[in-house]
N, C-alpha and C positions, 0 to 999 in steps of 0.2 A: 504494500500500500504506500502511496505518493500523498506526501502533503503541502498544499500552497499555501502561502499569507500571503496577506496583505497589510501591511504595515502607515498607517497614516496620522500625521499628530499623535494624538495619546490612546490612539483604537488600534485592534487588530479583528481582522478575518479571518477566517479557515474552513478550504477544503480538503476532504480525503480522496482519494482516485483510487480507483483500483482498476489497472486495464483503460477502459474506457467509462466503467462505472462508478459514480460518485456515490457514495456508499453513508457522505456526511459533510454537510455544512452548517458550519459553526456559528452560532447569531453573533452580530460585529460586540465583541467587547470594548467600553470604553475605560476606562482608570485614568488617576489621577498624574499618572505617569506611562510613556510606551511599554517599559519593560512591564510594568505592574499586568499593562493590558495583553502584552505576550504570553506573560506567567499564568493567567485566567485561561487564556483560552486554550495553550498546549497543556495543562494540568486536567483538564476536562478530558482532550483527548486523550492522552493518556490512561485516563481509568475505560474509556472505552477499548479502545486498539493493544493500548500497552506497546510491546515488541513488535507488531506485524507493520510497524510506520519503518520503512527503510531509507527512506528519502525525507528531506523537509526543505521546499523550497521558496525563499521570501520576495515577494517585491517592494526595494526598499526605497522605488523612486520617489516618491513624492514627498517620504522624509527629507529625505537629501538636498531634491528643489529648494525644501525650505529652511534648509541650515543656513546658517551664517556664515557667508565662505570666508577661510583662515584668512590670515596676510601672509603676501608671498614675494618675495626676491627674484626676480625675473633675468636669466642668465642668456643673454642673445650673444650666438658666436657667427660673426662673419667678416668679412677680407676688410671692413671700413666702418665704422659709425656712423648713422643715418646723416645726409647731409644738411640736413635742418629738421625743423618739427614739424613739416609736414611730410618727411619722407619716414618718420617714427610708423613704426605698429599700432595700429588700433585696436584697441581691443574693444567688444561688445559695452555697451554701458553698465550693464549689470554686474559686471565682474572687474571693470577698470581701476574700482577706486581700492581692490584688494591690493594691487601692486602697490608695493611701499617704495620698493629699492630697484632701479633698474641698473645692471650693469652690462659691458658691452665687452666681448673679448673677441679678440682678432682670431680668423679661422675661418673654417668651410670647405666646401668640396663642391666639385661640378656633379653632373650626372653621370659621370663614369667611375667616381669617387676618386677623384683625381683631388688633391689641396688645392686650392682656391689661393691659400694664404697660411704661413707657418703660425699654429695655434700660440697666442700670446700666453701660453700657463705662465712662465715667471710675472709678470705683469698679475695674471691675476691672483697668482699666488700672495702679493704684495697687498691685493685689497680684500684679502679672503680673510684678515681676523676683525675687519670692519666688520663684513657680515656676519660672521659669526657671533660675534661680542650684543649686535643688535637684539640678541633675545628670540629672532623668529626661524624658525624647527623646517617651514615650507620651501621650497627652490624650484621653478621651473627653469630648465635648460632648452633652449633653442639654437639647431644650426645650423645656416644657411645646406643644402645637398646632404640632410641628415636621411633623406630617402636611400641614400646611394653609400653612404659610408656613416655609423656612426660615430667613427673613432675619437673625435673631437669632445661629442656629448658627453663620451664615458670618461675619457682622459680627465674632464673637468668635473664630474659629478665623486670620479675615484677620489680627487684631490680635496674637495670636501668631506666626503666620511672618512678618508683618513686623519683628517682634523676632530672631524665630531662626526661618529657612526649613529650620532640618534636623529640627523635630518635624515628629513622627506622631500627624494627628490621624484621628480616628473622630467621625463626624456623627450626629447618631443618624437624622436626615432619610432617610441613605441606606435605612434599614431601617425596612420598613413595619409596624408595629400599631399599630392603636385606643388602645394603655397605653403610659403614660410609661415602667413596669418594666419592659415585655420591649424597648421600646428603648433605653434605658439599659443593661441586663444586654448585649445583643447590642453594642453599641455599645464600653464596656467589655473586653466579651470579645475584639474584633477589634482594639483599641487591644494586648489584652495580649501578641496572638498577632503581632503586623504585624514583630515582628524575626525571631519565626520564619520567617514568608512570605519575607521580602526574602533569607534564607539559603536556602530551598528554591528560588525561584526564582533566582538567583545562580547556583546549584550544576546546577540543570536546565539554565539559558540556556548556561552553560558545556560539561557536558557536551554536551548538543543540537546546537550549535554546530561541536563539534570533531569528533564523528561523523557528524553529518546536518546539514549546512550550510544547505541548500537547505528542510530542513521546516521545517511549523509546530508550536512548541511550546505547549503547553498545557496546561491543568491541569481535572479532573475537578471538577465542583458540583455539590451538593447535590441539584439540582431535573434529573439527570440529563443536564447539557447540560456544555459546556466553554467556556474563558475563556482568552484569551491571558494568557502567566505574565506578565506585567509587573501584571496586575491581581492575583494572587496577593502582593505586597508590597502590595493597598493594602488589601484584602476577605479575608484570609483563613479568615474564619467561614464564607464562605460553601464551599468548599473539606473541613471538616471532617467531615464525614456524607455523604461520597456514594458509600460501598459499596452498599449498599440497592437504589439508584437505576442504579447502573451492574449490581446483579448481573441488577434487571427488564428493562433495556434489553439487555443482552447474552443473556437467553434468546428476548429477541419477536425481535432480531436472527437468531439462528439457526434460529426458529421461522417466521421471513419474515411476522412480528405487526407491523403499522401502526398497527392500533386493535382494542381487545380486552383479555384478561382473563390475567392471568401467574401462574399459581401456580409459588410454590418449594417442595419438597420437601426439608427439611436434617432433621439427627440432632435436632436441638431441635425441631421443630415445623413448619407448614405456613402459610405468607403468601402474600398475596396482592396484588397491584398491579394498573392498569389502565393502559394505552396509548391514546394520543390523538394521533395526527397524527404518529408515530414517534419521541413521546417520553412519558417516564412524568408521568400525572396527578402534579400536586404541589400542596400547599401552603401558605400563607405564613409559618405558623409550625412549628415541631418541639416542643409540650408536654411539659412536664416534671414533671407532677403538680402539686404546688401550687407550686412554685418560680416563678419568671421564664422563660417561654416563649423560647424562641430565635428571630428575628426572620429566617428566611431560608427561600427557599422549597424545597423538600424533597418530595420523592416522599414519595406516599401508599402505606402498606403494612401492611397489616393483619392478624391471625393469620387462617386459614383454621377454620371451625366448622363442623361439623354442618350448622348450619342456615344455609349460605351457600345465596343465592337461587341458583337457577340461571335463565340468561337466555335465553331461545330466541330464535336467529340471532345470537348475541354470538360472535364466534372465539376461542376460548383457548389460550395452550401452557402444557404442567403440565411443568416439568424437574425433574427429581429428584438432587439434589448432593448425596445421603445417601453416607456413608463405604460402606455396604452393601447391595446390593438383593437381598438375597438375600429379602425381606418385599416384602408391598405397602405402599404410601402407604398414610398414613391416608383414612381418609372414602372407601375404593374406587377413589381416584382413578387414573389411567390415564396414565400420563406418556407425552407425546409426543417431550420429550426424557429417555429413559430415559440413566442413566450421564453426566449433564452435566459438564463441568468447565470450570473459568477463564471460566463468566462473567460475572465484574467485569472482569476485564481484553478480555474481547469488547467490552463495553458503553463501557469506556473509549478501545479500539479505533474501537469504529462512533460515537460522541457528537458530536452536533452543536453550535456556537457557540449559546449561548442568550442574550437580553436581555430584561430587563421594565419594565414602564413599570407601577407602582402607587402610584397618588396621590390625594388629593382634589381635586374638581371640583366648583363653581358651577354651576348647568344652570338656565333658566327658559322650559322647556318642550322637547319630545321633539325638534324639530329641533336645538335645541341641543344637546341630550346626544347626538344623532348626531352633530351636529359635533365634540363633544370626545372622544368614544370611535373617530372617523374619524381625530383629529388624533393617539393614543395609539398608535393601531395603523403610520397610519407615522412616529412616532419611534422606536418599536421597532425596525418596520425597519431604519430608519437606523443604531438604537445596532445591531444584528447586523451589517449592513454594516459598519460603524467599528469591529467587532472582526474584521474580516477572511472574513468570510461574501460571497459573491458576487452583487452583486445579483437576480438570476434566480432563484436559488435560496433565496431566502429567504421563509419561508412565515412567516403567523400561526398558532402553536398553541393560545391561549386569547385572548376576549377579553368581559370582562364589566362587567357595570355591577351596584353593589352602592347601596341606599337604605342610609343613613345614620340608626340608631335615635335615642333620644332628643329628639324635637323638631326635626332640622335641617332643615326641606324645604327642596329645593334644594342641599341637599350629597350628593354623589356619590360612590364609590369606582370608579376605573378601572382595571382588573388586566388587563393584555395580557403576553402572552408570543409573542416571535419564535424563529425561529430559522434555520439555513440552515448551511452548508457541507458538509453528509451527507445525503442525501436519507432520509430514513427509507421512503416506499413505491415504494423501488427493486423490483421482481419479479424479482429470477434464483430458480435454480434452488439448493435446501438446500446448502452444500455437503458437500465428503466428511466434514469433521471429524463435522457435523451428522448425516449419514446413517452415522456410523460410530456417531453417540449413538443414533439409533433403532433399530438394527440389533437 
C-alpha cells in the first residue's frame, strides 16, 4: 500500500492506494502546527494499515511557495563583470531582494567546454572570509558555459566548504538551460529555499519514521515522479510545482492511462496533459512570461480550446473535479471520470522514483552520438537505481538528442528521463473508488 499527503499551512491530507484502488482517504486535518497536523493524521493511519504502508509520499509545494526565502550570496563566474547595470542579471521580483551579496569571479567556458577565461580563485579566495564572516549558510554559484563544463562551479563551491563545510551551496550546472538567467534565477531560488527543504524533510523523516518505520519516504517533483526526502534539503525547487503533475498522473492512474491524452475539468477552466510510459510529458523549463524561466523539468499542461486536434487511436480520460456537475464540460466533453476527487494525492500515491541525465555532448559522427545517448540512458538508470528504484523495474521514459543552434556542429543536447519503483502499465481492473466516479 502507497500513501500521499498533502501538506499545506498547518493541515495535512491522506491517501492510501493500493494498485489502482484507494482503499482510504483521510479527512484534511488541521492543528495548531504542520507537524502536529502530520502526526494526527499518519497516527490514525497507522492503527489502521500498520506495516502494509510501504511507500509514503508528500507534496510539499505549497508549503514551500510560502516560506520565507533565506538570504543568499550570489557567486557569478564569467570572462568580465557586467559592463554596467543594465547589463546585470535580473532576477524575478519575488526573489530579488533575497540577494544580499553579489560577487563576480573571472571564469567560464564556451560550448565545447573550452575556458573562456582562467578562473580568478586566488582573487576570490581573498574575499571569501568577507563572506563567510557575514553570518549567511546560503550560496548560489553561476557560470557562464556551466552547461558544457562544470569545472569552475565546483573549483569554487570546493573552496568554500573547505572553509566552512556547513554552507548550502546551489550549482547552477545542476539545472539545465541554454541562458545564464534562468540558471542563475533557479539556482538562486533553490539556494533560498534549501533551509526550508532541510525543515520539511527533518519533520517528514521524523514523522515517517515513528509511524511507518519500514516505508519509503519521499517527496513529490515537478516532472510528476518522486525523490527520496534526503534530496529535498539539497533540490528543493525542484519539489515546488508538482500539483499539476500529480493531479494528470492521478486521473490516467485511475483511468488505467499509460500513454494518452488527460483532460481536467475544474470551476476555472479545462487543461490538458499527455502520458508517456506512465508518467506525464514534461519539460525542462516552467516560463514565466518575460521574467527568468524556472530551470526544472515540469509536466506539460495546457488550457483545453475549441480547436484542440483531436487524435484518432490516441486513448484519453476526461475527469471532471468541478465543485458541480450539475452542467456539462465545456467543448461537449464527456468525462470518463465523472465526480473525480483527491487526484493529487492518487498521483502522489501511484508516482514513481524519476532521474535525468540532461547535458551537453561532443559527437563526431552518428555512431558516436549512439554511443553517448546509449551511455545517458544507462546513467539514468543507474541514478533511479541509487534512489532506490529496483533494478528490473526501471524503465526509460524519454530519451532524445537535441542539435545545438548557432554554429556549434558537433554539440549535442542529451535529455533522458528514467524511472522505476511503480510500474505505471500495470493492467488491473478500475477500482471501486474509480467505478464509484463513473457510476
Amino acid at each position: 500500500m502507497r500513501l500521499g499527503l498533502m501538506l499545506k499551512g498547518t493541515s495535512c491530507r491522506a491517501l492510501v492506494l493500493e494498485g489502482r484502488s484507494v482503499v482510504s482517504v483521510a479527512e484534511q486535518r488541521q492543528a495548531s502546527s504542520l507537524a502536529e497536523a502530520l502526526h494526527s493524521v499518519l497516527s490514525s493511519l497507522r492503527l489502521q494499515f500498520g506495516s502494509r504502508i510501504t511507500d509514503v509520499t508528500a507534496d510539499v509545494g505549497r508549503v514551500l511557495a510560502a516560506a520565507r526565502p533565506g538570504n543568499v550570496v550570489a557567486v557569478r563566474i564569467s570572462p568580465r563583470p557586467p559592463a554596467d547595470q543594465f547589463h546585470n542579471t535580473r532576477l524575478p521580483v519575488h526573489i530579488e531582494p533575497a540577494v544580499t551579496k553579489t560577487v563576480h569571479v573571472q571564469g567560464g567556458h564556451d560550448l565545447r567546454g573550452r575556458p573562456l577565461a582562467t578562473l580568478g580563485l586566488n582573487a576570490f579566495l581573498l574575499e571569501l572570509p568577507s563572506i563567510l564572516s557575514g553570518g549567511l549558510r546560503n550560496i548560489a554559484i553561476t557560470a557562464v558555459g556551466s552547461t558544457a563544463s562544470a569545472e569552475h562551479e565546483t573549483r569554487i563551491a570546493d573552496a568554500i566548504l573547505s572553509n566552512n563545510s556547513d554552507m548550502r551551496i546551489s550549482i547552477s550546472s545542476d539545472f539545465y538551460s541554454s541562458a545564464f538567467r534562468d540558471r542563475d534565477y533557479t539556482a538562486v531560488l533553490n539556494s533560498a529555499l534549501m533551509e526550508s527543504g532541510e525543515e520539511l524533510a527533518a519533520m517528514l523523516d521524523e514523522a515517517g519514521k515513528r509511524h511507518f518505520p519500514a516505508a519509503a519516504l519521499s517527496y513529490a517533483r515537478n516532472d510528476g515522479g518522486r525523490a527520496p526526502l534526503a534530496r529535498l534539503a539539497m533540490t528543493p525547487v525542484h519539489a515546488l510545482r508538482p500539483e499539476e503533475a500529480m493531479t494528470i498522473l492521478g486521473a490516467a492512474t485511475l483511468g488505467g492511462l499509460c500513454d494518452g491524452e488527460v483532460v481536467i475539468c475544474t470551476d476555472e477552466g479545462v487543461s490538458v496533459g499527455n502520458m508517456r510510459g506512465g508518467l506525464p510529458v514534461a519539460r525542462s523549463l516552467i516560463r514565466q512570461g518575460y521574467e527568468a524561466s524556472l530551470a526544472t523539468n515540469a509536466t506539460v499542461v495546457e488550457p483545453y480550446t475549441a480547436n484542440h486536434p483531436v487524435r484518432p487511436g490516441i486513448k484519453s480520460v476526461v475527469a471532471d473535479i468541478r465543485t458541480s456537475q450539475d452542467t456539462r464540460p465545456e467543448y461537449g466533453l464527456v468525462p470518463t471520470l465523472p465526480r473525480a476527487r483527491d487526484l493529487t494525492l492518487v498521483g502522489c500515491a501511484a508516482t514513481p522514483l524519476t532521474a535525468w541525465i540532461d547535458r551537453l555532448e561532443k559527437v563526431s559522427g552518428q555512431a558516436d552520438l549512439h554511443r553517448v545517448q546509449h551511455r545517458a540512458e544507462e546513467e539514468a538508470s543507474s541514478a533511479a537505481v541509487q534512489l532506490g528504484a529496483s533494478p528490473t523495474d526501471t524503465r526509460i521514459i524519454e530519451s532524445n538528442v537535441y542539435a545545438m543552434p548557432y554554429g556549434n556542429p558537433g554539440i549535442v543536447r542529451i535529455r533522458v528521463q528514467a524511472a522505476g519503483g511503480t510500474c505505471g502499465s500495470e493492467e488491473r481492473a478500475l477500482d471501486a473508488y474509480a467505478r464509484e466516479a463513473t457510476a
